[in-house]
FIDREN-983009 format. One record per residue (C-alpha): residue number from 1; residue in three letters; y, z, x. Coordinates in steps of 0.25 Angstrom, whole numbers. Layout:
% FIDREN-983009
+-----+------+-------+-------+-------+
!  nr ! rest !    py !    pz !    px !
+-----+------+-------+-------+-------+
! NUM !  ALA !     Y !     Z !     X !
...
+-----+------+-------+-------+-------+
This chain:
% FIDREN-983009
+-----+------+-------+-------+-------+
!  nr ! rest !    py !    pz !    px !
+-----+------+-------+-------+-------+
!   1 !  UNK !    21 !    71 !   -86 !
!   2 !  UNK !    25 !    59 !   -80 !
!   3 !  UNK !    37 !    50 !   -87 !
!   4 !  UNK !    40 !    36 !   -87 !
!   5 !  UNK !    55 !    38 !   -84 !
!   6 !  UNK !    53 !    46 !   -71 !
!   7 !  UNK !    48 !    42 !   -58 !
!   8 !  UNK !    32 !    44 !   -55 !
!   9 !  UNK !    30 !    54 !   -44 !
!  10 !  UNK !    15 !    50 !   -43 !
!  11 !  UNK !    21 !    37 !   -37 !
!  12 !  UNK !    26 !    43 !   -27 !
!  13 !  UNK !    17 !    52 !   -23 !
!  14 !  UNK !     5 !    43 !   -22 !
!  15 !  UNK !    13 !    31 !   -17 !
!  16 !  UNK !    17 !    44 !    -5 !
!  17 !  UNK !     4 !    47 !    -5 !
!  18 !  UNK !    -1 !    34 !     0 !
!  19 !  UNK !    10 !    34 !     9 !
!  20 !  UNK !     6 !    49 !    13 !
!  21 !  UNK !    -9 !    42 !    16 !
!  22 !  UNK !    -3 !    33 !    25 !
!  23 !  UNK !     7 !    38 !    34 !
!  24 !  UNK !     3 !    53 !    34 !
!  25 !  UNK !   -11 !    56 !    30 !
!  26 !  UNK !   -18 !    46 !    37 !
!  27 !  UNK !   -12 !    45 !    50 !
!  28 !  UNK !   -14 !    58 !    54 !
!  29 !  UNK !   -28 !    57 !    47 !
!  30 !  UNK !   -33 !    45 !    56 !
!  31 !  UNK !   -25 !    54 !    69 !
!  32 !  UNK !   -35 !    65 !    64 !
!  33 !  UNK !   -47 !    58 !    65 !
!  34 !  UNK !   -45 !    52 !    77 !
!  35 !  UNK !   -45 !    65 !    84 !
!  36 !  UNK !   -55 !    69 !    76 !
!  37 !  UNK !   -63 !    58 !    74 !
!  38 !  UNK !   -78 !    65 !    71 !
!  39 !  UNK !   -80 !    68 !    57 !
!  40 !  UNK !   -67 !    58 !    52 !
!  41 !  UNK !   -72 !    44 !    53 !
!  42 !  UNK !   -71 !    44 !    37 !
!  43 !  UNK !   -59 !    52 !    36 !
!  44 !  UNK !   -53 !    40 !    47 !
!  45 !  UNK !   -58 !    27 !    39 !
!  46 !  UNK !   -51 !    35 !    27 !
!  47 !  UNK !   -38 !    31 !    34 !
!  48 !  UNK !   -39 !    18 !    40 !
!  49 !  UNK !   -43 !     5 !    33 !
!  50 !  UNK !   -57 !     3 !    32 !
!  51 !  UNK !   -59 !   -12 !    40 !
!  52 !  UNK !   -64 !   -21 !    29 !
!  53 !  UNK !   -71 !   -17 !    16 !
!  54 !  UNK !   -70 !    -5 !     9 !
!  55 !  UNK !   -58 !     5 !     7 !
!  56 !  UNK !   -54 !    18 !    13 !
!  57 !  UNK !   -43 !    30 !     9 !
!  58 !  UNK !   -33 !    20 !    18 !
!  59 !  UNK !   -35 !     7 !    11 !
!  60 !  UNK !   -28 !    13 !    -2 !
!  61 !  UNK !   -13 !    15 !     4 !
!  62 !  UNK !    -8 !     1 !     6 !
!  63 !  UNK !   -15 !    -2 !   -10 !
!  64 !  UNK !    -8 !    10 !   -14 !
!  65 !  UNK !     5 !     7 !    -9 !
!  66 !  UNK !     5 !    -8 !   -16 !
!  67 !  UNK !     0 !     0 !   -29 !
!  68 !  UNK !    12 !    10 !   -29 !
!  69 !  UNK !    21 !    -1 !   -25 !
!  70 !  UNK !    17 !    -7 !   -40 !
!  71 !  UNK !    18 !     6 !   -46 !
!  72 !  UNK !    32 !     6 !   -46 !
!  73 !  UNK !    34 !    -9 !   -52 !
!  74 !  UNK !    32 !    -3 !   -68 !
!  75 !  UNK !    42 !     8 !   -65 !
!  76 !  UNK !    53 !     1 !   -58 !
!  77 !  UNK !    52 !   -12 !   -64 !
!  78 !  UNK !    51 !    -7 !   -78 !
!  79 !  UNK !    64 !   -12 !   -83 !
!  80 !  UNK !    60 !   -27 !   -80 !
!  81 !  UNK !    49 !   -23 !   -93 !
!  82 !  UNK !    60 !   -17 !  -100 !
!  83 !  UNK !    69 !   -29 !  -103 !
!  84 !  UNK !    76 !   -31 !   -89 !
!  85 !  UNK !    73 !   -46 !   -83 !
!  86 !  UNK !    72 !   -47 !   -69 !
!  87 !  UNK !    84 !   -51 !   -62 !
!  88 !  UNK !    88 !   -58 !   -48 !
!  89 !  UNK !    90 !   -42 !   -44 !
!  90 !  UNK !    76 !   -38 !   -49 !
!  91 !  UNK !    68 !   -50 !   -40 !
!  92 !  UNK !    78 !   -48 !   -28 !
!  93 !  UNK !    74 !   -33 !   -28 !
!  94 !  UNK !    60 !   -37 !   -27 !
!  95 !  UNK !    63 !   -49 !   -16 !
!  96 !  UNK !    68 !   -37 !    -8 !
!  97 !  UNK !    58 !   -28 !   -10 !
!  98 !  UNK !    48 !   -38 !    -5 !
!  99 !  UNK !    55 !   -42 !     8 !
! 100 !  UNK !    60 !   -27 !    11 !
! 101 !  UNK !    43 !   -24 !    11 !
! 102 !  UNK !    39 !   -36 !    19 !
! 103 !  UNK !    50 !   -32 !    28 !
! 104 !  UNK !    46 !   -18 !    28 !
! 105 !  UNK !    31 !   -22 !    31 !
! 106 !  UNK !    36 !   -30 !    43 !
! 107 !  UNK !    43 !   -19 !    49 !
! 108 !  UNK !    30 !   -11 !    47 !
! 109 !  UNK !    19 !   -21 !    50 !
! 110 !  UNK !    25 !   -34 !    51 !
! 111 !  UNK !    30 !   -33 !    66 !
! 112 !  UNK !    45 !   -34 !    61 !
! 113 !  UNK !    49 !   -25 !    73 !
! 114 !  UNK !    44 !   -33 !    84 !
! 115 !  UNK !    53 !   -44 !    84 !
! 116 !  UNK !    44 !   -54 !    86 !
! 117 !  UNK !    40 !   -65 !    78 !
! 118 !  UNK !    25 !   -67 !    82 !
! 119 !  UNK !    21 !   -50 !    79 !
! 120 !  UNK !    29 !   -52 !    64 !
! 121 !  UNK !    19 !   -52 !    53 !
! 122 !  UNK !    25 !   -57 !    40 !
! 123 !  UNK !    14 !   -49 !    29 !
! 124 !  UNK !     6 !   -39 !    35 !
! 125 !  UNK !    12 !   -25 !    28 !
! 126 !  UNK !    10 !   -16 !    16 !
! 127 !  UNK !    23 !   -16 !    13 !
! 128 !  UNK !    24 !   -31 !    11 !
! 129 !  UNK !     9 !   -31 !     2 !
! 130 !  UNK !    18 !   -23 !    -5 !
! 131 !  UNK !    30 !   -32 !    -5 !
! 132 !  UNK !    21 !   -43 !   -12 !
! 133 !  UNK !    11 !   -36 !   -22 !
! 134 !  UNK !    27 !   -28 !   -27 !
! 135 !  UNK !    33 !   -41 !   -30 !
! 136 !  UNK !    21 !   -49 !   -38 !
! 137 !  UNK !    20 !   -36 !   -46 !
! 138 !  UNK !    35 !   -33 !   -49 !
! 139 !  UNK !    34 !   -48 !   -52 !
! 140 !  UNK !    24 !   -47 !   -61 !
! 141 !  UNK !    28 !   -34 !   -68 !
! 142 !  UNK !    40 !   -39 !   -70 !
! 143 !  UNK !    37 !   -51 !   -77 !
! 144 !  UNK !    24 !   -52 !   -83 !
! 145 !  UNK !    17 !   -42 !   -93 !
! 146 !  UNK !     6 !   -32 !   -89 !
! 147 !  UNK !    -5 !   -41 !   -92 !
! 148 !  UNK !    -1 !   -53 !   -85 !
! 149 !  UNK !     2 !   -44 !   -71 !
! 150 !  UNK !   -11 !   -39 !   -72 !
! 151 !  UNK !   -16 !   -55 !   -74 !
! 152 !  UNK !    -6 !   -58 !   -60 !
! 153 !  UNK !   -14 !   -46 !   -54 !
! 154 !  UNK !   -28 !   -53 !   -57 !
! 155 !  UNK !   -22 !   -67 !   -52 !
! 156 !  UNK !   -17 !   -61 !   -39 !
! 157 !  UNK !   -32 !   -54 !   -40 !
! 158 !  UNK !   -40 !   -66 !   -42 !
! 159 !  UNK !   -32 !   -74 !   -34 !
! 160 !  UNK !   -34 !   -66 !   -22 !
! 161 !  UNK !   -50 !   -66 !   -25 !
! 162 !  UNK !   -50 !   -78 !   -26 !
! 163 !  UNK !   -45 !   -82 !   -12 !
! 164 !  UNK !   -56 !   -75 !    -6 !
! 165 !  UNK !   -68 !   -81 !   -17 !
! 166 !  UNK !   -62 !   -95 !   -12 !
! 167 !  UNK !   -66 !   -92 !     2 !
! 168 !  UNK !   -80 !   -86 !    -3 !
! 169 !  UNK !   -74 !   -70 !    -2 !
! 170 !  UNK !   -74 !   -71 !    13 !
! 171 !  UNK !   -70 !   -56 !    16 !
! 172 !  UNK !   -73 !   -58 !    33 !
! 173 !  UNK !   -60 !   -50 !    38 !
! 174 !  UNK !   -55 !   -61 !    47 !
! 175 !  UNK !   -57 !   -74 !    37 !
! 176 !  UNK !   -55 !   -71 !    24 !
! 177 !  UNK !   -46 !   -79 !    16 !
! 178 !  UNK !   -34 !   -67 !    15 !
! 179 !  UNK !   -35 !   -67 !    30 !
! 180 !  UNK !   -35 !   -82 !    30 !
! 181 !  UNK !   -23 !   -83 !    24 !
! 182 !  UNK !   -15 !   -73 !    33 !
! 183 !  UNK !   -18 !   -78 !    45 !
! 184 !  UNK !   -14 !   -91 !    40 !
! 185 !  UNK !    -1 !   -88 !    32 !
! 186 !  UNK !     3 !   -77 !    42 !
! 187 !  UNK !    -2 !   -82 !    57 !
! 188 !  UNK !     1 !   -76 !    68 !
! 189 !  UNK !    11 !   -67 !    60 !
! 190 !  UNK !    -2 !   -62 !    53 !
! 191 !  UNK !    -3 !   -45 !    55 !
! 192 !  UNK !   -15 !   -44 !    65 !
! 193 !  UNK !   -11 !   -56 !    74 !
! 194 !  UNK !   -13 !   -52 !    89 !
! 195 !  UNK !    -3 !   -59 !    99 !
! 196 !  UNK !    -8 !   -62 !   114 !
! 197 !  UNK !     2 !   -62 !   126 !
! 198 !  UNK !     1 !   -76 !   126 !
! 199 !  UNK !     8 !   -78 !   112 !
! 200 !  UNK !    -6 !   -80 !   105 !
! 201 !  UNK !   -11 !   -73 !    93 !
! 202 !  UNK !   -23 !   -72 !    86 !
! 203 !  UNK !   -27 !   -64 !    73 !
! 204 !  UNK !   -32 !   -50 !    76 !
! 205 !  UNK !   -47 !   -49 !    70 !
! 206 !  UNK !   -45 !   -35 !    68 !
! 207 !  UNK !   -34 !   -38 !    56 !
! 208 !  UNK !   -38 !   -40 !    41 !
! 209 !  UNK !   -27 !   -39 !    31 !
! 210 !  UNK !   -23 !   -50 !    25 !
! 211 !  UNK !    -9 !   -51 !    17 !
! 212 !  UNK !    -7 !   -63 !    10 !
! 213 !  UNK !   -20 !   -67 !     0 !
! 214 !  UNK !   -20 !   -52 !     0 !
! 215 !  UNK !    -5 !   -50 !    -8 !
! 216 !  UNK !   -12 !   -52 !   -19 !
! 217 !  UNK !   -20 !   -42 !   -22 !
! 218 !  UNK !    -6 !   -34 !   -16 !
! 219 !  UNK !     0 !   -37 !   -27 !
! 220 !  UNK !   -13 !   -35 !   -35 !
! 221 !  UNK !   -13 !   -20 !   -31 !
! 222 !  UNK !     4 !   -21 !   -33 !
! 223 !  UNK !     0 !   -24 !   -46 !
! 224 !  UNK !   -11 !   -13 !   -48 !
! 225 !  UNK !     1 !    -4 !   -46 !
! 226 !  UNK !    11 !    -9 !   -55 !
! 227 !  UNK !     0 !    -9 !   -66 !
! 228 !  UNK !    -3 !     6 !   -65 !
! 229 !  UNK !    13 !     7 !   -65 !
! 230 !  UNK !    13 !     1 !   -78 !
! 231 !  UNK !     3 !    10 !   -80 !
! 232 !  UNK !     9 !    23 !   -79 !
! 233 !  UNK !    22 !    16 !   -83 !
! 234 !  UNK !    15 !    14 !   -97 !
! 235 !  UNK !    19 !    22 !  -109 !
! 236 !  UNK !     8 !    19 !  -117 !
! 237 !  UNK !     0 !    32 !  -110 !
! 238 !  UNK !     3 !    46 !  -107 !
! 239 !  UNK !     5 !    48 !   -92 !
! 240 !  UNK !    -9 !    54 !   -91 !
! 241 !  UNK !   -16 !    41 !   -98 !
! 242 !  UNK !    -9 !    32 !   -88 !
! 243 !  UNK !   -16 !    40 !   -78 !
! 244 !  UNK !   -28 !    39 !   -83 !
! 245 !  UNK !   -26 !    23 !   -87 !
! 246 !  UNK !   -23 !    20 !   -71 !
! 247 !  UNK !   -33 !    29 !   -65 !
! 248 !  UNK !   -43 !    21 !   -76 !
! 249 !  UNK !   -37 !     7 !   -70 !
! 250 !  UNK !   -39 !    14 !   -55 !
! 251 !  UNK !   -55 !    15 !   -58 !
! 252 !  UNK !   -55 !     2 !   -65 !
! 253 !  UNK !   -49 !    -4 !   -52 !
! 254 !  UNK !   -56 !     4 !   -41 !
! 255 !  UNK !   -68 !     0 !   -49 !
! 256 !  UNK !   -65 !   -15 !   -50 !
! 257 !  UNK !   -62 !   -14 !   -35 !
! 258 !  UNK !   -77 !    -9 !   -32 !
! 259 !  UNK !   -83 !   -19 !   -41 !
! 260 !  UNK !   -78 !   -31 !   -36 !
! 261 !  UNK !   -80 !   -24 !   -20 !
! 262 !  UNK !   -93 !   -30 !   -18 !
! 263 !  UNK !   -87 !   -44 !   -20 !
! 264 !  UNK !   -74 !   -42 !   -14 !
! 265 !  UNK !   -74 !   -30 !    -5 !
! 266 !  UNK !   -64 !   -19 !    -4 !
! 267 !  UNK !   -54 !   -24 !     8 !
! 268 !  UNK !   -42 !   -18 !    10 !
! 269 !  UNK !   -37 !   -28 !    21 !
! 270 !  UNK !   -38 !   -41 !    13 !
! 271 !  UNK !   -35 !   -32 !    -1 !
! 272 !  UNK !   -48 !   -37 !    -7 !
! 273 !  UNK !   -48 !   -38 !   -23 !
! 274 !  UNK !   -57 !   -27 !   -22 !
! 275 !  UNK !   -47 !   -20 !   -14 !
! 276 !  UNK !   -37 !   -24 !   -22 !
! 277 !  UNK !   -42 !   -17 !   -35 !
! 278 !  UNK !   -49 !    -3 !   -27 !
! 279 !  UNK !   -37 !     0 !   -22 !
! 280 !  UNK !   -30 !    -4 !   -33 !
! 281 !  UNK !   -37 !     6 !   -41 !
! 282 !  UNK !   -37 !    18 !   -32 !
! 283 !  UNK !   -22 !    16 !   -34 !
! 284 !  UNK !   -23 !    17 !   -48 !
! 285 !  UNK !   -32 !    29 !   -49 !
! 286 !  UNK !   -22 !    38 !   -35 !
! 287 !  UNK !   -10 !    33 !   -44 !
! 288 !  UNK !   -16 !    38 !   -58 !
! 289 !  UNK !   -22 !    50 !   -51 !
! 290 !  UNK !    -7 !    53 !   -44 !
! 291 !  UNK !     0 !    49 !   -57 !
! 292 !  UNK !    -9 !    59 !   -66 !
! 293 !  UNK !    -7 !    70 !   -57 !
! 294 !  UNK !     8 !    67 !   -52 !
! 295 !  UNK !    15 !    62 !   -65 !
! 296 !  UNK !     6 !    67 !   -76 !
! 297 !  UNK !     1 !    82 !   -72 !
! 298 !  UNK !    14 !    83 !   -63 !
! 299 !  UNK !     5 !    88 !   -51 !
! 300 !  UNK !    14 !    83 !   -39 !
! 301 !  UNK !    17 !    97 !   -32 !
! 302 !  UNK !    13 !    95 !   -18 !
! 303 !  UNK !    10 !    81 !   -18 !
! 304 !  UNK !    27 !    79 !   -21 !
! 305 !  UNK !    30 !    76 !    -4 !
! 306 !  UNK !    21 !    63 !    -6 !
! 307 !  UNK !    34 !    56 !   -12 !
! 308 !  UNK !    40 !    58 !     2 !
! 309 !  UNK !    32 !    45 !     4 !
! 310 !  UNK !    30 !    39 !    -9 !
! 311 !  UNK !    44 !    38 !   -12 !
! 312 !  UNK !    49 !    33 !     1 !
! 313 !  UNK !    37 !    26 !     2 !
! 314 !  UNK !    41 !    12 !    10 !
! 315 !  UNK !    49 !    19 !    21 !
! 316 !  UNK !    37 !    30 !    23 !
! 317 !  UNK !    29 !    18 !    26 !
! 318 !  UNK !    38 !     9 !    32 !
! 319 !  UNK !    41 !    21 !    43 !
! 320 !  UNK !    26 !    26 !    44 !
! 321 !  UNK !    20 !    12 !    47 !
! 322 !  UNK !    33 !     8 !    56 !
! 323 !  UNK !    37 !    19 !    62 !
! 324 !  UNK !    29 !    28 !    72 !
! 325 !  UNK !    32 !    42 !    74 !
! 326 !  UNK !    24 !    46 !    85 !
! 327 !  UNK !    34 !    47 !    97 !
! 328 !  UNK !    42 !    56 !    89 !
! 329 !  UNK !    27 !    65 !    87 !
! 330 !  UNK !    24 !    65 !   101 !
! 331 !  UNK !    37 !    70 !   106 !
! 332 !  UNK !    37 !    81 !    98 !
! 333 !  UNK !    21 !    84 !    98 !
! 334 !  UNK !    19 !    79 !   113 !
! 335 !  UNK !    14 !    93 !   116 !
! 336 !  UNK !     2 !    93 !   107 !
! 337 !  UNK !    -3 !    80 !   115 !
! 338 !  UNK !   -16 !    85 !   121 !
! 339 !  UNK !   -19 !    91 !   107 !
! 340 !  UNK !   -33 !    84 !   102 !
! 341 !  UNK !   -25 !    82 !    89 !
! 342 !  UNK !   -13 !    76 !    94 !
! 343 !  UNK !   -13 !    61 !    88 !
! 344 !  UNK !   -16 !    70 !    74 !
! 345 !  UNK !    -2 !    78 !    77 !
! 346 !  UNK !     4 !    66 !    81 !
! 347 !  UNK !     1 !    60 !    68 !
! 348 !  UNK !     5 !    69 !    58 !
! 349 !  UNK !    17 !    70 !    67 !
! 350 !  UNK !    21 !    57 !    65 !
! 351 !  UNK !    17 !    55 !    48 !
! 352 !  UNK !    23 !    68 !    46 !
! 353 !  UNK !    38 !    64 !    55 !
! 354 !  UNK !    37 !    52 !    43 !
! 355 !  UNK !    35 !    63 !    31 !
! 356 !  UNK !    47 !    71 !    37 !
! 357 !  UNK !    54 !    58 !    34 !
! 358 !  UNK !    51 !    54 !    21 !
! 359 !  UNK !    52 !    69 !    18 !
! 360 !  UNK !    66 !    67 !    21 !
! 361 !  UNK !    69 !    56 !    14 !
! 362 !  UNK !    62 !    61 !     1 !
! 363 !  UNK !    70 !    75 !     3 !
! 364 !  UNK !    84 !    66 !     5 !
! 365 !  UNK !    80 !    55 !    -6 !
! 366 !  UNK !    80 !    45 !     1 !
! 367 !  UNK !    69 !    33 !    -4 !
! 368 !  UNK !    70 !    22 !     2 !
! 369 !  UNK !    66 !    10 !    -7 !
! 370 !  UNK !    61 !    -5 !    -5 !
+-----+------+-------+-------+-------+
């Protein structure tokens, strides 16, 4: 039965599952199904985006990655509720924690590396969605009661609706308002520019995601998250009531998120609000169905080497997205090259070279933390 004093393994296991999603299961998925393209296609647009409206297995790991970063804001901010006013210490901890993500993100996707101005893209990152929807919710928890976070939540909601009922809900992927906004704001150092040899640049057609007007329904979904940690948090219920409370808030929200669909469609690229709240309560129902079978029933056998990632969750993404293995893969399997499944081989080479590390760290308890 799960306790409040005593970390939640469900956390971490869903958190390295999501992580799992990503940098194991689907690259070696999609490798699959290229080499075996007949029969797949629906297996394939399971793990990638879809490329506009509607959602697919793949458009639930960067939502569940904010969600579990708000998770953690009721347990390790707890004694800010407890009588403990926050000091200069407690807002420098969070300045850094937001610059060490944006500057994460921009090792990862921002172009950081290249050394050179014109290629750096200031916004363009998980990490740093993160960054922004962590700090208006530790904020927020910190200072203002339940109710009145959840009435920041539905400002940061409406406002975002809003933006887009001011311009008569355009939705075209190239001149919608949230797009609007990045090109102007961002310019050239927007993700998606595409440079010419002759120092021109233009905006790539092909690029739809949109970052700033869209941090507010990150730190909408930040929020979802720190509300179910309240949740669990709660001693008011037993463990399995809590379960059942969040999986009812899930329904609530995936059913809100298909009701307000047909208005606002479900896309992932510019977080629509109808995104915002499906996504939102699919996390609830994988973290009240995780939590209930984890920290409630105690079923984690099996399921234990998911923390290898959950619990060193940053640096397995930060190494999966920025470093490639596949020179080292290739040295060792070039033999097998004339193999019809070669790129699948290749692949789980590579995913499996970055669980041999994590392994490693996990074994030797080392956690690295931002």
């Amino acid at each position: 039965m799960a306790t409040l004093g005593k970390r939640l393994a469900s956390l971490d296991i869903l958190r390295g599952a999501d992580l799992f999603l990503l940098l194991w299961l689907g690259p070696v998925v999609r490798a699959f199904c290229k080499v075996c393209p007949d029969g797949t296609e629906w297996l394939s647009a399971q793990f990638r985006h879809v490329s506009w409206e509607g959602f697919a297995l793949w458009d639930i790991i960067m939502p569940l990655f904010l969600f579990m970063s708000g998770i953690t804001i009721p347990f390790s901010m707890a004694r800010y509720k407890n009588g403990l006013k926050p000091d200069r210490k407690f807002y420098f901890k969070l300045l850094k924690r937001f610059l060490l993500l944006f500057f994460l993100g921009w090792i990862v996707q921002g172009n950081l590396l290249e050394f050179d101005w014109k290629l750096f893209h200031p916004y363009a990152n998980t990490l740093q969605a993160i960054a922004v929807g962590y700090v208006v919710a530790a904020l927020l928890f910190v200072h203002f009661k339940p109710r009145w976070q959840i009435v920041a939540a539905f400002i940061l909601f409406a406002a975002y609706w809003i933006a887009f009922a001011c311009t008569g809900m355009n939705l075209d992927g190239q001149d919608n308002i949230a797009m609007f906004i990045d090109k102007t704001v961002l310019g050239s150092h927007r993700d998606g520019v595409k440079w010419a040899a002759d120092g021109t640049w233009r905006f790539r057609t092909g690029y739809q995601y949109t970052w700033i007007l869209s941090s507010l329904n990150f730190a909408v979904t930040v929020l979802l998250g720190c509300f179910a940690g309240q949740m669990l948090k709660s001693e008011r219920h037993t463990p399995a009531r809590r379960a059942l409370l969040v999986a009812a808030a899930g329904a609530a929200l995936v059913a809100a998120g298909l009701a307000v669909s047909p208005v606002f469609p479900i896309i992932k690229k510019i977080w629509s609000s109808s995104m915002t709240l499906f996504s939102g309560g699919l996390c609830f129902l994988l973290l009240a169905l995780t939590y209930y079978l984890v920290d409630v029933r105690g079923w984690h056998k099996g399921a234990d080497w998911l923390k290898f990632y959950g619990m060193n969750a940053i640096t397995a993404y930060c190494i999966g997205e920025a470093v490639k293995f596949t020179s080292v893969s290739e040295s060792f399997l070039h033999g097998f090259s004339s193999w019809a499944s070669y790129p699948v081989l290749i692949a789980f080479f590579d995913a499996s070279i970055l669980f041999g590390i994590l392994f490693l760290m996990y074994k030797n308890k080392v956690f690295l933390k931002v």
